[in-house]
Residue frames relative to the residue before (quaternion, step in Angstrom):
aa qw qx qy qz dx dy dz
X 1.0000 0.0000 0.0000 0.0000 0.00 0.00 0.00
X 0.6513 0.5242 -0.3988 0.3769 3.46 0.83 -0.84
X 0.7486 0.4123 -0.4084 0.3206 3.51 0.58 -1.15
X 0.4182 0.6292 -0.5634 0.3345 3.75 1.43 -0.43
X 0.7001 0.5744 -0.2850 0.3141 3.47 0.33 -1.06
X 0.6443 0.4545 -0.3873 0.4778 3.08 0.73 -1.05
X 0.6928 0.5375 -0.2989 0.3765 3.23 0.52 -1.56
X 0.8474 0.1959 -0.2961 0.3949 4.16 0.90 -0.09
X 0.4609 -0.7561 0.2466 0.3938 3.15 2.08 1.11
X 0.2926 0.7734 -0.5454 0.1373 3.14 0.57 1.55
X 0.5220 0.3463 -0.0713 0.7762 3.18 2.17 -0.66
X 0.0808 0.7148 -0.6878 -0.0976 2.93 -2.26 0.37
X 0.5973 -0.6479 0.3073 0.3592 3.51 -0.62 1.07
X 0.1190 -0.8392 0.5181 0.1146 3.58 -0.86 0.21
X 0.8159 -0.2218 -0.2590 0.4669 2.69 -0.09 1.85
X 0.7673 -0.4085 0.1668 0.4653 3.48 -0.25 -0.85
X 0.4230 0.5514 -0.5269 0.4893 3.62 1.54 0.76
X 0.6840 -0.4778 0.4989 0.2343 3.23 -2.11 -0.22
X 0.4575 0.6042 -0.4249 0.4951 3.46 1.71 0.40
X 0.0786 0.6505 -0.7526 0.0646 4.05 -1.34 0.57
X 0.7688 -0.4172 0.4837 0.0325 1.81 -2.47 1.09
X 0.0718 -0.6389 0.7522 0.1443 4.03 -0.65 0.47
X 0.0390 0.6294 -0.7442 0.2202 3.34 -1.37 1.82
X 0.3599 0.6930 -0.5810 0.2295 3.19 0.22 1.45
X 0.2557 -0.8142 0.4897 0.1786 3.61 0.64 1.52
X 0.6515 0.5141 -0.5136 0.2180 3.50 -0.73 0.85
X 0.5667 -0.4347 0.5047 0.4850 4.18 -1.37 -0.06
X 0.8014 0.1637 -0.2635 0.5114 3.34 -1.18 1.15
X 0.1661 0.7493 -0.6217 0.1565 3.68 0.67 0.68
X 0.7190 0.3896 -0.3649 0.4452 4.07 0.57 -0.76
X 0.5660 0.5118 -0.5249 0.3770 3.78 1.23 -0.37
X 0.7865 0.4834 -0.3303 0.1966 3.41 0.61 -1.12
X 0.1197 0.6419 -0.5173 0.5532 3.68 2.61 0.38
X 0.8806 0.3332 -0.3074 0.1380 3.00 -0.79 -1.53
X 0.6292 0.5731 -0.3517 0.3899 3.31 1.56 -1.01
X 0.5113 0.6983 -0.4068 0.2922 3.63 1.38 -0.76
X 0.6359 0.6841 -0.0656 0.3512 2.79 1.56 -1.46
X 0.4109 0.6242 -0.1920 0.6361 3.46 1.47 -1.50
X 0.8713 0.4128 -0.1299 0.2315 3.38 -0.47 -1.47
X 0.6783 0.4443 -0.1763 0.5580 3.00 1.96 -0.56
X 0.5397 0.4404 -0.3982 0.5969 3.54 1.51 0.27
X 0.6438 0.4433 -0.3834 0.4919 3.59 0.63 -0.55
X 0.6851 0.4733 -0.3651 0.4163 3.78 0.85 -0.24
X 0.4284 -0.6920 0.4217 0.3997 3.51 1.21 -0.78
X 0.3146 0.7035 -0.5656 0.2937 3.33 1.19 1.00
X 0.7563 -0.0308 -0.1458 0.6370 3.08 0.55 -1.18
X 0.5747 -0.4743 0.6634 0.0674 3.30 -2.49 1.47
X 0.7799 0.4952 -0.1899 0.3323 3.50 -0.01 -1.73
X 0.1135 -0.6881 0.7124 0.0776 3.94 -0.67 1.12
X 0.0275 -0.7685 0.6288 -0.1148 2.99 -1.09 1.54
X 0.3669 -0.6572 0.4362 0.4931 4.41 -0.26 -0.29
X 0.7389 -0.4273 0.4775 0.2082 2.94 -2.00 0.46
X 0.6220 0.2507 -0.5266 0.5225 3.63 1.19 0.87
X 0.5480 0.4845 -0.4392 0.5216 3.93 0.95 -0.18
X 0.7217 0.3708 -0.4075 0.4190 3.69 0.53 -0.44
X 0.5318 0.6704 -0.2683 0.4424 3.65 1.07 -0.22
X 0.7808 0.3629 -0.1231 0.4935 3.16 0.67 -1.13
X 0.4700 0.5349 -0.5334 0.4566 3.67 1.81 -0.10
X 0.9142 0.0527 -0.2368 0.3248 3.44 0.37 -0.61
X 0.4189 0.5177 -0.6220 0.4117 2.83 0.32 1.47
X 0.5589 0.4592 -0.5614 0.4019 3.62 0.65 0.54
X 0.7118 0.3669 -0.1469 0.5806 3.91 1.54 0.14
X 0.7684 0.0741 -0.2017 0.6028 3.70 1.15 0.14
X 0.4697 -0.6693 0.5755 -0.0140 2.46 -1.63 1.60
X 0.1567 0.8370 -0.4931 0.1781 3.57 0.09 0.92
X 0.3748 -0.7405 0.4514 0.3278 3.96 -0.91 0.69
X 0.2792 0.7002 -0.5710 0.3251 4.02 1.39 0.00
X 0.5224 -0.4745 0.6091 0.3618 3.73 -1.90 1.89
X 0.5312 -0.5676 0.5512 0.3030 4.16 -1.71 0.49
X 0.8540 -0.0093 -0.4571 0.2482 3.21 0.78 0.10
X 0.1393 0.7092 -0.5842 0.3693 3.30 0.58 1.14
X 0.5427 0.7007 -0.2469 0.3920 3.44 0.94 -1.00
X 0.7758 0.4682 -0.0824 0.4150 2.69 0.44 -2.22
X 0.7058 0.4605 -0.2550 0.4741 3.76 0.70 -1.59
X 0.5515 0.6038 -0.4681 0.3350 3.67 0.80 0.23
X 0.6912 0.1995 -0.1876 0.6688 3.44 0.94 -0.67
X 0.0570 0.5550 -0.7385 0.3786 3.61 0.00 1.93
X 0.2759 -0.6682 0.5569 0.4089 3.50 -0.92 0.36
X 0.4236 0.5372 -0.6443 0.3419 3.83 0.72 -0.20
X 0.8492 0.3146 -0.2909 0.3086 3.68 0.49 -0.95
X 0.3852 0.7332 -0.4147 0.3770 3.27 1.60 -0.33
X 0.7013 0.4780 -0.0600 0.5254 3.66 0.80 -1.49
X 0.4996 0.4524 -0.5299 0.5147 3.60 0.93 0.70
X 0.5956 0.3788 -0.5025 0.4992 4.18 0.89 -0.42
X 0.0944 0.8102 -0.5732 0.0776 3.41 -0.58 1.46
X 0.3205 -0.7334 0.4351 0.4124 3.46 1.97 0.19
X 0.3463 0.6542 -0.6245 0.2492 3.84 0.63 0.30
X 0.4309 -0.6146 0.5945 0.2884 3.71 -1.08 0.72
X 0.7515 0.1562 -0.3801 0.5161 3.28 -1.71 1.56
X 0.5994 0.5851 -0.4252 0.3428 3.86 0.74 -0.28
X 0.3755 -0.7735 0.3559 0.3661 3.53 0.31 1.49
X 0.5212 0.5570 -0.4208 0.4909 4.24 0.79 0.05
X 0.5781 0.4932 -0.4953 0.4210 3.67 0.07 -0.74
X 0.7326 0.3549 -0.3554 0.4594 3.77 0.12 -0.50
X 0.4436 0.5122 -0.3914 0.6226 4.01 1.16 0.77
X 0.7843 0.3783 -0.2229 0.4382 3.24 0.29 -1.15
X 0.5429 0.5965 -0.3687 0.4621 3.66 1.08 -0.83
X 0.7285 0.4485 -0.2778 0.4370 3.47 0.42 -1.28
X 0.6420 0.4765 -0.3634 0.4783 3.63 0.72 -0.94
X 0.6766 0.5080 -0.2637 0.4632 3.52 0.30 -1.10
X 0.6138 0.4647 -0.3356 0.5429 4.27 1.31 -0.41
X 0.7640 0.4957 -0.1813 0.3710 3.34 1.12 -1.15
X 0.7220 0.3016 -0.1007 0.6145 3.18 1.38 -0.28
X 0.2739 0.8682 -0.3540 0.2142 3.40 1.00 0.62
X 0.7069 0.4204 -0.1426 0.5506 3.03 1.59 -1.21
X 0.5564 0.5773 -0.3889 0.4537 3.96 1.29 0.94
């Protein structure tokens, strides 16, 4: 997942550890995390249900990102997880689309 990112400059490494920068410049930068996220359970990357501080804190031990912690965190609630329902007009589906283009080839 990481090099997708790099490779569509959603992240950039900082300095010479294994920690980056999240420079996706847009409104809803923590939905389109979460959709990455979504997209990787619907793909069968990740198996393991875990909460929405253990999923948080995975990537924050590897993205740097300026989102309040717990704004962060209450994204990947599954109450909120389970709003990317790709239903048309559901203001998420247009998160989930992009994730689901960007990460297609995993």
């Amino acid at each position: 997942m990481k090099r997708v990112l790099l490779a569509e400059r959603w992240i950039v490494p900082i300095g010479d550890t294994d920690t980056y920068r999240y420079c996706k410049q847009s409104k809803g930068g923590r939905l389109y995390i979460a959709a990455l996220y979504y997209v990787l359970i619907e793909k069968g990357h990740i198996k393991m249900a875990i909460d929405a501080p253990q999923i948080a804190a995975s990537f924050n031990s590897w993205l740097v990102h300026d989102f309040e912690q717990s704004s962060f965190v209450k994204v990947f609630q599954a109450e909120e997880l389970s709003q990317f329902d790709g239903r048309e007009r559901n203001p998420r589906t247009k998160y989930l689309t992009e994730a689901r283009l960007l990460l297609r080839d995993l």
